[in-house]
Each structure stands twice: as structure tokens, then as C-alpha cells.
N, C-alpha and C positions, 0 to 999 in steps of 0.2 A: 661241498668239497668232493664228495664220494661221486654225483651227478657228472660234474668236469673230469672229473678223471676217468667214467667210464664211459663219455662221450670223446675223448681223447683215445680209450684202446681201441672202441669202435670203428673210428675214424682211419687209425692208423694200421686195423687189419682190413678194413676196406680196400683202403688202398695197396695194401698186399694182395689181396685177391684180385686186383684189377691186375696188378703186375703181373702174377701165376694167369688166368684167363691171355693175358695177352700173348703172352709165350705159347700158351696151349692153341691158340686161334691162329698162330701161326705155321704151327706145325700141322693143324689140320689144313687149313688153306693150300698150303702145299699138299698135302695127301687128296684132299677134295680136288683137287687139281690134278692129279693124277686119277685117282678112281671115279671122277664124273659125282661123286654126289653131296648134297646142299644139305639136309636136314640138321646134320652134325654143326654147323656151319651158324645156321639159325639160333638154333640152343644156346652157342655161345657168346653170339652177338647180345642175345638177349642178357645175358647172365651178367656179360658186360657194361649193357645200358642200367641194366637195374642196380649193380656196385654204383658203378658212377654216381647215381640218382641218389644212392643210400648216402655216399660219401659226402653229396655235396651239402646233401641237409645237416650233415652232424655238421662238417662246417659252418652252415650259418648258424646252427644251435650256438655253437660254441660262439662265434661273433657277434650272436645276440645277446650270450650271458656278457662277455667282454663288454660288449656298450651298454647295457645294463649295471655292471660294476661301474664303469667310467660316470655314467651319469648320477651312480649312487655318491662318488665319491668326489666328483665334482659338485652335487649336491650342499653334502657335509661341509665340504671346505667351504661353500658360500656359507651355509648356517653360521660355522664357527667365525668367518671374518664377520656377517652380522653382527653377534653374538658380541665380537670385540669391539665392533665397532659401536654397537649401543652403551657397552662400557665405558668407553672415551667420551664416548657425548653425556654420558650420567655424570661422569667424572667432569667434565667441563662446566655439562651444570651446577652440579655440588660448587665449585670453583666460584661462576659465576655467580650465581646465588649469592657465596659469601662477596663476594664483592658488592652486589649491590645494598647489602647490610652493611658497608664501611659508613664509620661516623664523620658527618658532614665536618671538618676543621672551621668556615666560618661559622656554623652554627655552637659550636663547643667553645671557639672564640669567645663568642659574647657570654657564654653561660659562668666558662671557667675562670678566663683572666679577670682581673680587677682593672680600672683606667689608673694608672697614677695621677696623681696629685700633688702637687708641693707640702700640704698638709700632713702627706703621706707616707710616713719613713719604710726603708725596705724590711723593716720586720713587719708593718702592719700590711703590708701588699703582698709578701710571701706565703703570711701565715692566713689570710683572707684566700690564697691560691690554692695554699690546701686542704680550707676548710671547700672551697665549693669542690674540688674534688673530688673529696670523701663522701660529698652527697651526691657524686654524680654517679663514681663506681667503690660503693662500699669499702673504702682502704682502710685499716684497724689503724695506720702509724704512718706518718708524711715528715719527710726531712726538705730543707728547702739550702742547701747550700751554693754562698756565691764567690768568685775568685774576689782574690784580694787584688788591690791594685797593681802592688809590685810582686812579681814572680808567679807560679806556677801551682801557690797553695791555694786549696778551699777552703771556706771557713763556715760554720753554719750560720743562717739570717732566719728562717724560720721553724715552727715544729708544729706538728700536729697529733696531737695525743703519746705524746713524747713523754715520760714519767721516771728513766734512769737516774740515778742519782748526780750524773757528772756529764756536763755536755758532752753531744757526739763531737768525735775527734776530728781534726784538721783531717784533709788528705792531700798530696801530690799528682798531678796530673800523671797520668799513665802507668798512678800503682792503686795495685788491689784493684777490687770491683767498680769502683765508684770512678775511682781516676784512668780506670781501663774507658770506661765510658764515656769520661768526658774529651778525651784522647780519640775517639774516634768516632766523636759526633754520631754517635746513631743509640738507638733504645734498645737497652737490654731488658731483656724478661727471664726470671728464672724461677721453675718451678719446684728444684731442688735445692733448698735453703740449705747453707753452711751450718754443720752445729753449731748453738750459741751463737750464731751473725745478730739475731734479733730477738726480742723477747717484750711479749704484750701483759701488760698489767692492767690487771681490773678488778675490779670486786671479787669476780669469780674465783679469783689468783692469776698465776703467770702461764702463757702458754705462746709458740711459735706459730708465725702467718706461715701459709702456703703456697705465695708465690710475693716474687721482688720484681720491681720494675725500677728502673734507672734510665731516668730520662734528661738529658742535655737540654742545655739554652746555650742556644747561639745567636751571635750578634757581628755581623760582619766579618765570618769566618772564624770568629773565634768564640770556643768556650767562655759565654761568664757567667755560667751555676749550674748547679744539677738537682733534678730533682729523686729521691729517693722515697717509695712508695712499699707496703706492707698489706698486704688481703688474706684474708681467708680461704677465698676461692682465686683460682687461676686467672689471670690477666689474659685475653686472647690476641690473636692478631690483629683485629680491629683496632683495641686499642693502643697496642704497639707502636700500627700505623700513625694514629691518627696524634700522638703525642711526635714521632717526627714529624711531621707536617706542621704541629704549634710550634715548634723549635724554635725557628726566626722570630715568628710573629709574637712568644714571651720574651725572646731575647731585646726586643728592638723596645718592649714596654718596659724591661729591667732596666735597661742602658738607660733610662732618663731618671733613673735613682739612685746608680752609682756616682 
């Protein structure tokens, strides 16, 4: 800073002394012109070439620090767009990545659903649906509820480590949790359990899961069951996704046991 600034006063009483010299060379040139002699004359030409000379170089000092600042700072700003731009593409990878770890739906197909069977009533297909489930992503408590033929309620069809003393309750389509979800066809996750919503019983005693998933069966546009899941550990997006995706394809294997 101190450098620029006193290549700037330099600069600018150069150029003052070139303006005092020019005036003063003028008045001698006339006088030299009158009394015939040159020495005086020379002196100040010189005096003059030499400001000039000094002036111009502080000039280009300074327009070398200038482009030198400019390249410093168009520098940086490439760094920084760099900088962001390898964050976006981290960030896309991260993304990426997790996408190509989504769970294959025909493979989870054959693992998780059951084939019906005529032999087969819809508690024995439910509650086979959420035992392979349980061994597929550790669920402590599996509800398997299906619409009733006339109207709008749920009623439960199977359970899985289900231990309350009095069935879970009926619900209505587009009340509370369970009917919010079947109302709007898509998979809820939640990692913040309602006080008292759920409660696990075991040898150990009673204790609350840490994440709830609510997952829809659909079958030609319409709601006919939902299923209602319990963990320990968090449900991710993966399987979020991949439980919409079996949607239809439970719905369409339930529909031939209603």
C-alpha cells in the first residue's frame, strides 16, 4: 500500500516539475533569443527529457502493480469458482453414489412378497409379508392393515411382533398418520416418534422404535391397505423409495385375496 502511494506522489510531482520546467524553457527561449545564447537552453531540455523519463517509468510501475493486482484477482476468483465447482461435482457424486445403492424393486419383489394362493387367507399372506420384511430390514413391529370393502375404513389383516393387549384400531382414510398416507399414496418416514404412538415389548421390558414408516398398497388407483413399520434404527431413502415402487406390484398380489 505505502509502495503505490509513493509511486503515485512521485509520479504526480514529476509531472509538476515537467509543467514548472516548461514554463521556465519558455521564458528562456525567448530571452536565449534575445541575448544569442544556448547553454541555459540545453540544461533545461535535459532536465526536461529526464522528468519525462522518471514520469513515465513510475507510470508503468504503477500499471505493472495494476496488472499484477488484476491477474492476482482474477486468479482467486478462478480458484474460488474451482473451488465451487469441485463442491457441486462432490455433491453430485455423493447424490450419485447414493443412487446407484437404490434397492433393486424386482429383486425385493421376489425376496419380500409372498405369491398368493387360494389355500392362502389374507392374514396368512400379510403376516408372511412382514415376517420377510423384518429379516430383510430389522423392523422390531409390522402392522399390515386392509380397506374394508364398503367405505373408507381400515381394518388390520396382519401383525408382526404385535403384543398390546387389544387390537390396533380401525382408521379413516385421510385421518391421523396412517390415513394421511393412505390419502396420498406415497411413503412416509418419520424419525420423530409421537409420545406413546408406539411401544415395544420384550423380555427386556417396554421401550420406543426410532423411526416409523407408512407405506401404501395400491391397486388401480386406489388405496387397499397400508402397511405400518417400527425400527430401531432409521429407515433411509432408499428404502422409502423402493417401498413406493412395490406399491402396485403388493397392491395387485393383495387384490386377488380381497
Amino acid at each position: 500500500m505505502k509502495s503505490k502511494q509513493t509511486t503515485k506522489i512521485l509520479a504526480f510531482s514529476s509531472f509538476i516539475g515537467i509543467l514548472v520546467f516548461s514554463f521556465i524553457l519558455i521564458g528562456v527561449v525567448q530571452n536565449q533569443g534575445e541575448a544569442g545564447g544556448s547553454a541555459g537552453l540545453y540544461l533545461l531540455l535535459l532536465g526536461i527529457v529526464g522528468l519525462s523519463l522518471l514520469n513515465l517509468l513510475q507510470i508503468m510501475k504503477m500499471t505493472a502493480e495494476k496488472i499484477t493486482s488484476n491477474d492476482y484477482l482474477q486468479k482467486s476468483v478462478a480458484e474460488l469458482g474451482e473451488e465451487t465447482y469441485q463442491a457441486e461435482a462432490d455433491s453430485e457424486s455423493a447424490e450419485q453414489e447414493e443412487d446407484n445403492h437404490q434397492l433393486d424393486p424386482d429383486v425385493y419383489e421376489n425376496k419380500l412378497i409372498p405369491q398368493p394362493s387360494k389355500k392362502q387367507d389374507i392374514t396368512r399372506f400379510t403376516e408372511s409379508l412382514l415376517s420377510n420384511i423384518a429379516r430383510e430390514f430389522d423392523i422390531v413391529q409390522g402392522l399390515f392393515y386392509v380397506r374394508k370393502k364398503q367405505g373408507d375404513a381400515f381394518t388390520i389383516a396382519g401383525k408382526f411382533a404385535y403384543f398390546g393387549e387389544e387390537e390396533p384400531a380401525d382408521f379413516e382414510l385421510g385421518h391421523a398418520l396412517p390415513g394421511q398416507t393412505a390419502k396420498n399414496q406415497k411413503v412416509l418416514r418419520l424419525s420423530k416418534i409421537p409420545e406413546n404412538y408406539v411401544t415395544i415389548l420384550s423380555g427386556l421390558g417396554s421401550s420406543s422404535p426410532n423411526s416409523l414408516l407408512f407405506a401404501p398398497v395400491v391397486h388401480d388407483e386406489k388405496t387397499i391397505g397400508l402397511i405400518e413399520l417400527a425400527a430401531f434404527k432409521t429407515f433411509d431413502r432408499n428404502t422409502e423409495q423402493l417401498f413406493n415402487k412395490l406399491s402396485e406390484r403388493l397392491g395387485k398380489k393383495l387384490s386377488e385375496l380381497l
